[in-house]
PDB file of N, CA, C and O in Angstrom:
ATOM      1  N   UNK A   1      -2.816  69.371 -75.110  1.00  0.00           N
ATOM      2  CA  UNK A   1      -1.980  69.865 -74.024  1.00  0.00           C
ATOM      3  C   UNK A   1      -1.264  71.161 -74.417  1.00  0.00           C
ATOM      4  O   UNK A   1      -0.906  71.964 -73.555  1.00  0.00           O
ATOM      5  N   UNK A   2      -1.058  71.359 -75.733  1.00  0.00           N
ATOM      6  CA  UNK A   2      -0.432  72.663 -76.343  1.00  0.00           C
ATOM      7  C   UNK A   2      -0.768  73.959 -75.808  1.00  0.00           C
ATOM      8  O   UNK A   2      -0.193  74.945 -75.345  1.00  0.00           O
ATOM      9  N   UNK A   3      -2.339  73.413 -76.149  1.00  0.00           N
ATOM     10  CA  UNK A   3      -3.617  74.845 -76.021  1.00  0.00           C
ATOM     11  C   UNK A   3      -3.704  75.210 -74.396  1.00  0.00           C
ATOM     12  O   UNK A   3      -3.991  76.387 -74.173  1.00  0.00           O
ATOM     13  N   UNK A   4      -3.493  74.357 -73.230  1.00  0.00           N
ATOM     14  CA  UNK A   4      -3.259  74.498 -72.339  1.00  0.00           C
ATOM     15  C   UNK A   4      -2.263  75.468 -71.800  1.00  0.00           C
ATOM     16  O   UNK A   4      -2.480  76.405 -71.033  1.00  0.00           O
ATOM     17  N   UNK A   5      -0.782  74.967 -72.494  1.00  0.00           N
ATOM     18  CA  UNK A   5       0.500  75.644 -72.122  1.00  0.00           C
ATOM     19  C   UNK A   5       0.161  77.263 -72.490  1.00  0.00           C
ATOM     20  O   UNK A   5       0.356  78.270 -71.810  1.00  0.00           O
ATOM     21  N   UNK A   6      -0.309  77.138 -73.577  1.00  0.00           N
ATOM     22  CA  UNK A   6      -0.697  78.456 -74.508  1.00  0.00           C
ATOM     23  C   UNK A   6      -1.468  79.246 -73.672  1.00  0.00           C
ATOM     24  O   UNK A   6      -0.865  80.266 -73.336  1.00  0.00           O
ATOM     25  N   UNK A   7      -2.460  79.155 -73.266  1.00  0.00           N
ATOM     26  CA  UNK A   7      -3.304  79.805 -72.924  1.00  0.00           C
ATOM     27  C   UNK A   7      -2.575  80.184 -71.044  1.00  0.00           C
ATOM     28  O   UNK A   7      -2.937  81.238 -70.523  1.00  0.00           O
ATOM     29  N   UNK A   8      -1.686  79.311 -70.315  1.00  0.00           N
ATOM     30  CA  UNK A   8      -1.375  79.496 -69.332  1.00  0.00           C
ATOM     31  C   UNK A   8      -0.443  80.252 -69.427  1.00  0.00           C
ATOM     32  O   UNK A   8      -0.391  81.179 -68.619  1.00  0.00           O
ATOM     33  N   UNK A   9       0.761  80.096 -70.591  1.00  0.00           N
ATOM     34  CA  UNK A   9       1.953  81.297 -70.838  1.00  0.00           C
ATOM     35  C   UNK A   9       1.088  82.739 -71.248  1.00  0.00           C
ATOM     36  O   UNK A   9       1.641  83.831 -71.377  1.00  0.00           O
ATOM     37  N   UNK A  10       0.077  82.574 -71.369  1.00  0.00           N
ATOM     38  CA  UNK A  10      -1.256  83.576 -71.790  1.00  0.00           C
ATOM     39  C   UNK A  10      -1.178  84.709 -70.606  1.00  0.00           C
ATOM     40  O   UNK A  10      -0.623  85.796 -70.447  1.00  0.00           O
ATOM     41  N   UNK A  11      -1.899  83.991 -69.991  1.00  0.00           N
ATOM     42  CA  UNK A  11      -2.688  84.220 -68.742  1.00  0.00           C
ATOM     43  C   UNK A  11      -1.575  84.992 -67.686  1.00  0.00           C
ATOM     44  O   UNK A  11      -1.790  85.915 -66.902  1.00  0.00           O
ATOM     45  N   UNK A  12       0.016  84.069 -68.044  1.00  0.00           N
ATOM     46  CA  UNK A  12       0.747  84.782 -67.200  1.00  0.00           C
ATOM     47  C   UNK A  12       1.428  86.123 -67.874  1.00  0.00           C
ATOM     48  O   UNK A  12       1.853  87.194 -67.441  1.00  0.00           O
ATOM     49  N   UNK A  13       1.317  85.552 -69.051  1.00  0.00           N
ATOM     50  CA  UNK A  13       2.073  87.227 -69.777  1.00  0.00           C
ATOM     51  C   UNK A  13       1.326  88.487 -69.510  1.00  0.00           C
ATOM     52  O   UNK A  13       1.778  89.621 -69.349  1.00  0.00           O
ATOM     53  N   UNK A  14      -0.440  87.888 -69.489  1.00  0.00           N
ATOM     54  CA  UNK A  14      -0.865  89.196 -69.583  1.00  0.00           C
ATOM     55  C   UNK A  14      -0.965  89.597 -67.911  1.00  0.00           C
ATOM     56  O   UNK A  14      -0.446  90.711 -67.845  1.00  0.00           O
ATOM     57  N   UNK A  15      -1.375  89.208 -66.613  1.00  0.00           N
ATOM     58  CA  UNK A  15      -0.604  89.640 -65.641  1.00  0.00           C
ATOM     59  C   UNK A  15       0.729  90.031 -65.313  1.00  0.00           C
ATOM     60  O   UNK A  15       0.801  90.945 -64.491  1.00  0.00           O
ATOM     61  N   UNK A  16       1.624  89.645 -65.676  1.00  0.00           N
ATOM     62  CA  UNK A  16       2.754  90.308 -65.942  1.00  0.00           C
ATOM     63  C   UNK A  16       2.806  91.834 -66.480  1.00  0.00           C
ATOM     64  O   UNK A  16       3.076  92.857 -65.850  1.00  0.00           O
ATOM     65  N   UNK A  17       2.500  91.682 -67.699  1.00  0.00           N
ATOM     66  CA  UNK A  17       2.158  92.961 -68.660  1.00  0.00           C
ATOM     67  C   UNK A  17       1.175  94.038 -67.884  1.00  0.00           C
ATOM     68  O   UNK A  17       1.296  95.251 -68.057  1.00  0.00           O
ATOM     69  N   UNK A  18       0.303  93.521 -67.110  1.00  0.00           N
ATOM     70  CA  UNK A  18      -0.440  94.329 -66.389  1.00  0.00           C
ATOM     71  C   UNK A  18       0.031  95.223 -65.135  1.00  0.00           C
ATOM     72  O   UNK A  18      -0.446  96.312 -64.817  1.00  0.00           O
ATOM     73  N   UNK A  19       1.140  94.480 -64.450  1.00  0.00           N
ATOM     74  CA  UNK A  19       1.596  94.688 -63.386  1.00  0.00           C
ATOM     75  C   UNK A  19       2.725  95.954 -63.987  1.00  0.00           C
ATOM     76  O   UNK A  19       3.110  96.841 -63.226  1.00  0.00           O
ATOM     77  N   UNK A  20       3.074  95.898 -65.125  1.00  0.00           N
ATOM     78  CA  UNK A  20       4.510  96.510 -65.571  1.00  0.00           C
ATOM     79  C   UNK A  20       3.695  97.847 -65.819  1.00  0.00           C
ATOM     80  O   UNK A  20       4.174  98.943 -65.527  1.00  0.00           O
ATOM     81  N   UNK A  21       2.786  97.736 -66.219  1.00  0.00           N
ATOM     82  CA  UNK A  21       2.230  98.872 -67.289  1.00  0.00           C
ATOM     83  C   UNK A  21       1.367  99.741 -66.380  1.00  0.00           C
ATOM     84  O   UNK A  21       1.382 100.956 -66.180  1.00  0.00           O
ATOM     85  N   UNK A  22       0.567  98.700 -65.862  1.00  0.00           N
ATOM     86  CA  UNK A  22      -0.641  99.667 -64.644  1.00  0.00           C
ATOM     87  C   UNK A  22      -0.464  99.276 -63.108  1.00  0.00           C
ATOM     88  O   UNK A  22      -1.305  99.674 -62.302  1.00  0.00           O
ATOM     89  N   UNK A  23       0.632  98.491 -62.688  1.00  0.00           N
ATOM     90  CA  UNK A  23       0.786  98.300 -61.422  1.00  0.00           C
ATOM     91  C   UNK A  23      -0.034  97.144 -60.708  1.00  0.00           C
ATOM     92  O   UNK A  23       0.196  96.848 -59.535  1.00  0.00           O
ATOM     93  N   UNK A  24      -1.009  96.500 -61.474  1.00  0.00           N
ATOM     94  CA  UNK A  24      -1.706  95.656 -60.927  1.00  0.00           C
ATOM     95  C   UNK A  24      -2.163  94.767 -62.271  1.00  0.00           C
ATOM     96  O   UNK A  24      -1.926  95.268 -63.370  1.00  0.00           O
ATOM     97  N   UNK A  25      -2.855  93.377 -62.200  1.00  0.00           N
ATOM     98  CA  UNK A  25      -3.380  92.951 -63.307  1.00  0.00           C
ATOM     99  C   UNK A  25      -4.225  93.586 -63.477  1.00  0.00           C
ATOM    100  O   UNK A  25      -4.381  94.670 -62.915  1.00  0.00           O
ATOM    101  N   UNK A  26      -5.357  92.857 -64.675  1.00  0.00           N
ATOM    102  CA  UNK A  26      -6.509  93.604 -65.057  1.00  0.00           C
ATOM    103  C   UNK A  26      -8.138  92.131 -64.665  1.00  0.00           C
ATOM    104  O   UNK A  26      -9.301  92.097 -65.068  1.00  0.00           O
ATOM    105  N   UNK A  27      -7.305  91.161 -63.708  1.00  0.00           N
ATOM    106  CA  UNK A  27      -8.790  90.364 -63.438  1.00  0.00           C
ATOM    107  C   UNK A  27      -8.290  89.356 -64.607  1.00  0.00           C
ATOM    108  O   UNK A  27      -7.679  89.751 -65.599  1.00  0.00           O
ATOM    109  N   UNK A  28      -8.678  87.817 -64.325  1.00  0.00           N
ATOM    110  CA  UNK A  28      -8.361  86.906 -64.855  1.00  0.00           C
ATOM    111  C   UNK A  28      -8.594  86.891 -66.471  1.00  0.00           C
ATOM    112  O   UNK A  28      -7.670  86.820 -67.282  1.00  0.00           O
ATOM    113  N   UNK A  29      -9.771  86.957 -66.757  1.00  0.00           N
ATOM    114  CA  UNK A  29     -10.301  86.812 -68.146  1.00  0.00           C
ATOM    115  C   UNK A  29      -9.477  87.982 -69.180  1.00  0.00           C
ATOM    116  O   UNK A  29      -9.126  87.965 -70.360  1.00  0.00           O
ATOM    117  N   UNK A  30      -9.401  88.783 -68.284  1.00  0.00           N
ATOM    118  CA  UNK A  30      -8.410  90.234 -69.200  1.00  0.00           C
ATOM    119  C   UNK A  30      -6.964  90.012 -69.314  1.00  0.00           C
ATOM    120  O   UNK A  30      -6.337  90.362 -70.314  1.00  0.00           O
ATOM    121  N   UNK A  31      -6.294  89.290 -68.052  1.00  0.00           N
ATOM    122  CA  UNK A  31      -5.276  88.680 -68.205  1.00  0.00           C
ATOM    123  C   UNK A  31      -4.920  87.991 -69.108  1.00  0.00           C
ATOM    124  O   UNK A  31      -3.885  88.123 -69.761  1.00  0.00           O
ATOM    125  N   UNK A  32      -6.096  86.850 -69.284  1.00  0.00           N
ATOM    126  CA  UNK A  32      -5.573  86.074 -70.502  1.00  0.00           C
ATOM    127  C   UNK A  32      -6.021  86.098 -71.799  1.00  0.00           C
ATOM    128  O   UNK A  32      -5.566  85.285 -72.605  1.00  0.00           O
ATOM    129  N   UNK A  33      -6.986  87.045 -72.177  1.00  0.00           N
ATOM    130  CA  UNK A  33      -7.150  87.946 -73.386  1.00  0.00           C
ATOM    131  C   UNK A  33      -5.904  89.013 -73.813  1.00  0.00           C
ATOM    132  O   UNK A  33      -5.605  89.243 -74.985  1.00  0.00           O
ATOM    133  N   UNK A  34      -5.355  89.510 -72.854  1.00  0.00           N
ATOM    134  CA  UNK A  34      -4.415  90.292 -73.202  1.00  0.00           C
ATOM    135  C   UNK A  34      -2.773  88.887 -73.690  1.00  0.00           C
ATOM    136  O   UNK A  34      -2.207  88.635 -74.754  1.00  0.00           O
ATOM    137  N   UNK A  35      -2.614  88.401 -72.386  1.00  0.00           N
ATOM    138  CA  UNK A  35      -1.771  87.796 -72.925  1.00  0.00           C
ATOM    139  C   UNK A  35      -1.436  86.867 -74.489  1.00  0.00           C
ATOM    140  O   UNK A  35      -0.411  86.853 -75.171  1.00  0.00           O
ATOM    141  N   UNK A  36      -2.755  86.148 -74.682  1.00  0.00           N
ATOM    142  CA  UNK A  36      -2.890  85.453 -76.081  1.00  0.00           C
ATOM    143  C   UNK A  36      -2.588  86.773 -76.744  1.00  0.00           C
ATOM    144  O   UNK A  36      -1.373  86.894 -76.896  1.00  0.00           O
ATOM    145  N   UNK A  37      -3.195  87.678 -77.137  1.00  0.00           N
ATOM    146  CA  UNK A  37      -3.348  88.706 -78.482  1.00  0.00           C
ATOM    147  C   UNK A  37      -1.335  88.999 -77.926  1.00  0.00           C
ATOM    148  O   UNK A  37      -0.316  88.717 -78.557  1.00  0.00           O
ATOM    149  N   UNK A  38      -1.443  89.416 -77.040  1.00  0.00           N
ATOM    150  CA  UNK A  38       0.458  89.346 -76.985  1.00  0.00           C
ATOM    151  C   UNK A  38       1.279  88.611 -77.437  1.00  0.00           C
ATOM    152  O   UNK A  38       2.388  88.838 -77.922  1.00  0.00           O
ATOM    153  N   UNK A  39       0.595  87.490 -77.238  1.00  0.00           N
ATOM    154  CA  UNK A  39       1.457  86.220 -77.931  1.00  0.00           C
ATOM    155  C   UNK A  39       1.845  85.899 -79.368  1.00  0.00           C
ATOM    156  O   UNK A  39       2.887  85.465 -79.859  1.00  0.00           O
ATOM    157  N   UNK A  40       0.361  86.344 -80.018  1.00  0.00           N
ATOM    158  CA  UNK A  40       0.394  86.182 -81.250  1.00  0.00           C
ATOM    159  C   UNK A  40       1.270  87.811 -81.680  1.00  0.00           C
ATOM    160  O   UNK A  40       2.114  87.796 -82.577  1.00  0.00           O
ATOM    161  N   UNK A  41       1.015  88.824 -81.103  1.00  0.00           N
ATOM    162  CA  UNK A  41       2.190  90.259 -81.726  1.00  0.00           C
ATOM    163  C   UNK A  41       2.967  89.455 -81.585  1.00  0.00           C
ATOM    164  O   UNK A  41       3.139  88.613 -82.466  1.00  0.00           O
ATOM    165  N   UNK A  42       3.890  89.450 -80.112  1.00  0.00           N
ATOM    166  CA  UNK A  42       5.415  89.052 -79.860  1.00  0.00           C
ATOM    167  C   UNK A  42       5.838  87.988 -80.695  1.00  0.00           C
ATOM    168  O   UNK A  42       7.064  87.959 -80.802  1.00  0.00           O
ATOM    169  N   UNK A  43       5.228  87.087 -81.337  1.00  0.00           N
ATOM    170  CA  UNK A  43       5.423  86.146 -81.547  1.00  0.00           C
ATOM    171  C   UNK A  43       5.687  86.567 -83.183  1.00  0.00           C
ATOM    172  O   UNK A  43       6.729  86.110 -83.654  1.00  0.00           O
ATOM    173  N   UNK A  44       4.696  87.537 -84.245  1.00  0.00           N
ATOM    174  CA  UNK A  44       5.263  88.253 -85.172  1.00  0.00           C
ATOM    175  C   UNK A  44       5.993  88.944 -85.116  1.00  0.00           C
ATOM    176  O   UNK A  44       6.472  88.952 -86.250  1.00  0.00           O
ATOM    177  N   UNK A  45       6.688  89.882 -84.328  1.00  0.00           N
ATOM    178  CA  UNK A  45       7.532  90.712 -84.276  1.00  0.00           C
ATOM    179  C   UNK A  45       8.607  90.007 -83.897  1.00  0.00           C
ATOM    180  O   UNK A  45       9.593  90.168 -84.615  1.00  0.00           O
ATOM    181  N   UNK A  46       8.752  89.069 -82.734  1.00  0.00           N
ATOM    182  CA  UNK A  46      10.302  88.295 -82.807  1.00  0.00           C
ATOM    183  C   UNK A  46      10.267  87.427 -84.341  1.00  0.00           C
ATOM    184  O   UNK A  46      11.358  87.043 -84.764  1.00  0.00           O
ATOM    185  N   UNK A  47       9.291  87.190 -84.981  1.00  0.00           N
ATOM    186  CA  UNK A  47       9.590  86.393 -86.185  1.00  0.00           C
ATOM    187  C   UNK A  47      10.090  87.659 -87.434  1.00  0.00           C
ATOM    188  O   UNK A  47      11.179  87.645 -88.009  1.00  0.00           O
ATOM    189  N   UNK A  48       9.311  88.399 -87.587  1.00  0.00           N
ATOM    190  CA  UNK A  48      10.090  89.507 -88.350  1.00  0.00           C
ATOM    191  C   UNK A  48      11.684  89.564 -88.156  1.00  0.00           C
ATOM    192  O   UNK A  48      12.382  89.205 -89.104  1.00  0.00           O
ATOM    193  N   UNK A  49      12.232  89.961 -87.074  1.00  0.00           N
ATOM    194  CA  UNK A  49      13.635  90.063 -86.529  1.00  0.00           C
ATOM    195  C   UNK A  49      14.219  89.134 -86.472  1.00  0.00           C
ATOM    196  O   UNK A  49      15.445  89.225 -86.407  1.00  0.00           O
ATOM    197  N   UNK A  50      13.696  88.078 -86.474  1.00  0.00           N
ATOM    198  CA  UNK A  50      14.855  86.909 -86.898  1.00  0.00           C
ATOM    199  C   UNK A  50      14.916  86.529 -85.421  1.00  0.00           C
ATOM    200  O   UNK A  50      15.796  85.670 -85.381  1.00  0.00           O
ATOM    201  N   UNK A  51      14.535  86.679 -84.415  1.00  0.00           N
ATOM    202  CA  UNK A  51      14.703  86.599 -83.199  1.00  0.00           C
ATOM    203  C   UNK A  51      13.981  84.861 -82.556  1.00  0.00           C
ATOM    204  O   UNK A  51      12.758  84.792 -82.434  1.00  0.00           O
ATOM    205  N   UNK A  52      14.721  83.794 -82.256  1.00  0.00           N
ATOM    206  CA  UNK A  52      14.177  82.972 -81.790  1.00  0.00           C
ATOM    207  C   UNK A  52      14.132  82.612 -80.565  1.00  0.00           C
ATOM    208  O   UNK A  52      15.086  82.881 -79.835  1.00  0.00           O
ATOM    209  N   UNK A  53      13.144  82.005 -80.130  1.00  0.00           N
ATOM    210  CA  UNK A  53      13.122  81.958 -78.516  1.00  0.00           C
ATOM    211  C   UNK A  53      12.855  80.907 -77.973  1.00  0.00           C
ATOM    212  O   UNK A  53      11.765  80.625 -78.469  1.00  0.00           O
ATOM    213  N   UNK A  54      13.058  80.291 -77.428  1.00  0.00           N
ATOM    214  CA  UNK A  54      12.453  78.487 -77.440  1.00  0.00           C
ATOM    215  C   UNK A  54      12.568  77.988 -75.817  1.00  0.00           C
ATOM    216  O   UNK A  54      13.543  78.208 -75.098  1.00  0.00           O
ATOM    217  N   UNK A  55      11.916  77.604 -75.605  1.00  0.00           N
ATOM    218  CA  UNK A  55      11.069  77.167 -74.374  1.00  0.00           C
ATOM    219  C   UNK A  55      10.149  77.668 -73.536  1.00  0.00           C
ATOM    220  O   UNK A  55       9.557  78.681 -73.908  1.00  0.00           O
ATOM    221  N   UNK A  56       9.877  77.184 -72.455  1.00  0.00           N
ATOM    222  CA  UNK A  56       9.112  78.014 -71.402  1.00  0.00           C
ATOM    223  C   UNK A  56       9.154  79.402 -71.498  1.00  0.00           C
ATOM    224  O   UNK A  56       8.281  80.064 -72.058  1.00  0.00           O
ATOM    225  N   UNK A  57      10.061  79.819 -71.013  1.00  0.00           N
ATOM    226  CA  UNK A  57      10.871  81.274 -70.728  1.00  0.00           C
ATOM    227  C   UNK A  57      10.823  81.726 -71.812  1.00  0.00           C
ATOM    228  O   UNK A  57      10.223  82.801 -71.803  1.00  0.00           O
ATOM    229  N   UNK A  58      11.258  81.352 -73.030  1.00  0.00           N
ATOM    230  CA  UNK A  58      11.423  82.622 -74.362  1.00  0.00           C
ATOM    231  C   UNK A  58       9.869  82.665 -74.392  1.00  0.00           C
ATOM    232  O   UNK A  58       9.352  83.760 -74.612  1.00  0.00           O
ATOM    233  N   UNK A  59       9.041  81.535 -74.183  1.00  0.00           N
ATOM    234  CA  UNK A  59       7.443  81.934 -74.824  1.00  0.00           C
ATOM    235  C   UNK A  59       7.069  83.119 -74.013  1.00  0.00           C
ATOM    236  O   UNK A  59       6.862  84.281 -74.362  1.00  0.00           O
ATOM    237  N   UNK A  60       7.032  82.551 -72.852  1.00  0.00           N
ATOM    238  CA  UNK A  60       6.608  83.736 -71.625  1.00  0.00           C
ATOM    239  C   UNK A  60       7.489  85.226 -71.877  1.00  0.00           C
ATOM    240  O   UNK A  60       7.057  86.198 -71.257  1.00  0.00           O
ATOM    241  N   UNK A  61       8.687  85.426 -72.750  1.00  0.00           N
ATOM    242  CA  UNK A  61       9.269  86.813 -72.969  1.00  0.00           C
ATOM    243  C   UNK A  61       8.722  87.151 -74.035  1.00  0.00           C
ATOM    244  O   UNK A  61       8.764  88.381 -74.006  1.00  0.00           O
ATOM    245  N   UNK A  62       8.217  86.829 -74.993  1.00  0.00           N
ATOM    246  CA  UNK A  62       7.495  86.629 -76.040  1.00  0.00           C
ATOM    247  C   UNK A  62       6.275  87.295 -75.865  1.00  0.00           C
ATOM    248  O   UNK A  62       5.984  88.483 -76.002  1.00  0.00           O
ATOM    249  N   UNK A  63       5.651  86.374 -75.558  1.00  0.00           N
ATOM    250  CA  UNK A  63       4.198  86.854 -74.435  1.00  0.00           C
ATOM    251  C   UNK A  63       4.122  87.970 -73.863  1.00  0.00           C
ATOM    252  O   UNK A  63       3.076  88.618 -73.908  1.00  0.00           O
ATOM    253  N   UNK A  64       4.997  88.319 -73.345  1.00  0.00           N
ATOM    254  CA  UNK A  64       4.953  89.524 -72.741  1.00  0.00           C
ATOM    255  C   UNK A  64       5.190  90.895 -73.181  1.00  0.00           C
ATOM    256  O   UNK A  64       4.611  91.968 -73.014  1.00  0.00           O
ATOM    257  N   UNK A  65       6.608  90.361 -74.020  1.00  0.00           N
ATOM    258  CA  UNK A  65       6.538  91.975 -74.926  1.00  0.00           C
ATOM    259  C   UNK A  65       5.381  92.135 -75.385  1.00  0.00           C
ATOM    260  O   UNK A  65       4.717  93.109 -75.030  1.00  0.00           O
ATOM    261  N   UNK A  66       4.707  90.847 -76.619  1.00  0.00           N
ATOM    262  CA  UNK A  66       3.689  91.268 -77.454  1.00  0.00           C
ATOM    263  C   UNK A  66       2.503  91.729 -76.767  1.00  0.00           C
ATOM    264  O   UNK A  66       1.782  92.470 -77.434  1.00  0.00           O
ATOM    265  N   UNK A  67       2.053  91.402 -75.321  1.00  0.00           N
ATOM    266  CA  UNK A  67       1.387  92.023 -74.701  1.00  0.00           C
ATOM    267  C   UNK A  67       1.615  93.820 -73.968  1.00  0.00           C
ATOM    268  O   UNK A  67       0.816  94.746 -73.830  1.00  0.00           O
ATOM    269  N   UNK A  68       3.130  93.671 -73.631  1.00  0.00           N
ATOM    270  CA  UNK A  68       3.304  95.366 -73.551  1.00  0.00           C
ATOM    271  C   UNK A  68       2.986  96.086 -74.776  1.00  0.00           C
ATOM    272  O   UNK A  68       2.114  96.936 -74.596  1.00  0.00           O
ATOM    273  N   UNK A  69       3.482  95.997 -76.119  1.00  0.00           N
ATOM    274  CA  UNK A  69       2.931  96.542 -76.832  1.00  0.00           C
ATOM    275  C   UNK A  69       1.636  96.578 -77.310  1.00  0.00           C
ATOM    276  O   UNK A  69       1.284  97.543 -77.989  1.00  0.00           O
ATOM    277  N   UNK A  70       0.793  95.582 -77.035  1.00  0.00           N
ATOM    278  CA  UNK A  70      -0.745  95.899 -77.215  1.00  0.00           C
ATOM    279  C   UNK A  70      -1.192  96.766 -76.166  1.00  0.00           C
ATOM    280  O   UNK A  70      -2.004  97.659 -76.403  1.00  0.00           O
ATOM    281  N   UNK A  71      -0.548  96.495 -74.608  1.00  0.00           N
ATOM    282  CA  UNK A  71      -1.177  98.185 -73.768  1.00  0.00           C
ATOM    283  C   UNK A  71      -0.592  99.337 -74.412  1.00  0.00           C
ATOM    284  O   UNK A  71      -1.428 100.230 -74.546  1.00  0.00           O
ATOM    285  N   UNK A  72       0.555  99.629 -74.857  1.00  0.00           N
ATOM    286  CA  UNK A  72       1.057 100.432 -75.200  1.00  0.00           C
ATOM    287  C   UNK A  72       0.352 101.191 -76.746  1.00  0.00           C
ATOM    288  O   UNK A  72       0.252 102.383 -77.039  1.00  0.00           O
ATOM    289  N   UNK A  73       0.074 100.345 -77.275  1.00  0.00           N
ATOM    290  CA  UNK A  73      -0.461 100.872 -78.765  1.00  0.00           C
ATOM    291  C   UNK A  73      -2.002 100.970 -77.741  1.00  0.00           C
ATOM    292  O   UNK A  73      -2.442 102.112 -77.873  1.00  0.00           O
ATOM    293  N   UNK A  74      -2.697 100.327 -77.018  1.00  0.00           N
ATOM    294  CA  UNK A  74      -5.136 100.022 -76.397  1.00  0.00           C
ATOM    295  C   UNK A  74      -3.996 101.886 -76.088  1.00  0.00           C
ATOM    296  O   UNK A  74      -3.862 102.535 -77.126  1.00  0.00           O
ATOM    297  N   UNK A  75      -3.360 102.493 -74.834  1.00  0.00           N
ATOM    298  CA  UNK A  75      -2.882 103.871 -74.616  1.00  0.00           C
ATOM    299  C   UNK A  75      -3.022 104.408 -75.686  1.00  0.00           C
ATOM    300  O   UNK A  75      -4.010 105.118 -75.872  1.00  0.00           O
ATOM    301  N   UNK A  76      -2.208 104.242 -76.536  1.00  0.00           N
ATOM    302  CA  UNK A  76      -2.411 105.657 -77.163  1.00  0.00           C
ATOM    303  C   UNK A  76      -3.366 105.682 -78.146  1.00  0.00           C
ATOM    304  O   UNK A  76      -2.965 106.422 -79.045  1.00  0.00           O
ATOM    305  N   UNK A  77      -4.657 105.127 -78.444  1.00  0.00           N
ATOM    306  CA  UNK A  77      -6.022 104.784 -79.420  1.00  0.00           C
ATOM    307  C   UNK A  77      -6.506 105.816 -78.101  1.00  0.00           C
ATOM    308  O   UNK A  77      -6.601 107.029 -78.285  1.00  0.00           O
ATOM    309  N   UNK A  78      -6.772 105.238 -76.868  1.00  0.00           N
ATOM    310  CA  UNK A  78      -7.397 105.614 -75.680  1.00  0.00           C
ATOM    311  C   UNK A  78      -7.172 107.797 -75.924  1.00  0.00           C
ATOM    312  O   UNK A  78      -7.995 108.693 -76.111  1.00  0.00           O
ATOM    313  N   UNK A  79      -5.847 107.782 -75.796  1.00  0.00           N
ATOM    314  CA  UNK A  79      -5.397 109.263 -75.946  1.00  0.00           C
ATOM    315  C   UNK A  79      -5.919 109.935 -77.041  1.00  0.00           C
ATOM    316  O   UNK A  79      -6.487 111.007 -76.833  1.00  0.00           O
ATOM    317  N   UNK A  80      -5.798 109.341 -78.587  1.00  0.00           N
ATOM    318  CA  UNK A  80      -6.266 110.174 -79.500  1.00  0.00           C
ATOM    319  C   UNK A  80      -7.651 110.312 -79.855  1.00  0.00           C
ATOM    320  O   UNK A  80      -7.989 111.118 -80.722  1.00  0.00           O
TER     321      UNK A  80
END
């Protein structure tokens, strides 16, 4: 049931992240490819900082930064 939650706080981070960044998602499967790989950044970077987050909601803020910064870093690979 974990892998479930996971993959659904996934799915919504990376629509989310999509909507912030490009105004629209990017289509289901990209949604939740983006969101997991977000999950696992956000999820190192709030652990670096000491930053804890716990429940629904912190996963899904979690999720989401680590997914803005993966569009933000796929941008600028894309640029150089």
């Amino acid at each position: 049931m974990n892998l479930v939650w996971f993959l659904l706080i996934g799915l919504a981070a990376g629509w989310l992240a999509g909507h912030l960044v490009k105004g629209r998602g990017f289509g289901l499967l990209e949604n939740l490819v983006i969101g997991v790989i977000g999950a696992l950044i956000g999820g190192y970077v709030f652990g670096s900082l000491g930053v804890n987050t716990g429940g629904l909601l912190g996963q899904l803020i979690t999720a989401t930064v680590g997914a803005l910064i993966l569009l933000f870093l796929l941008k600028l690979i894309r640029r150089g």
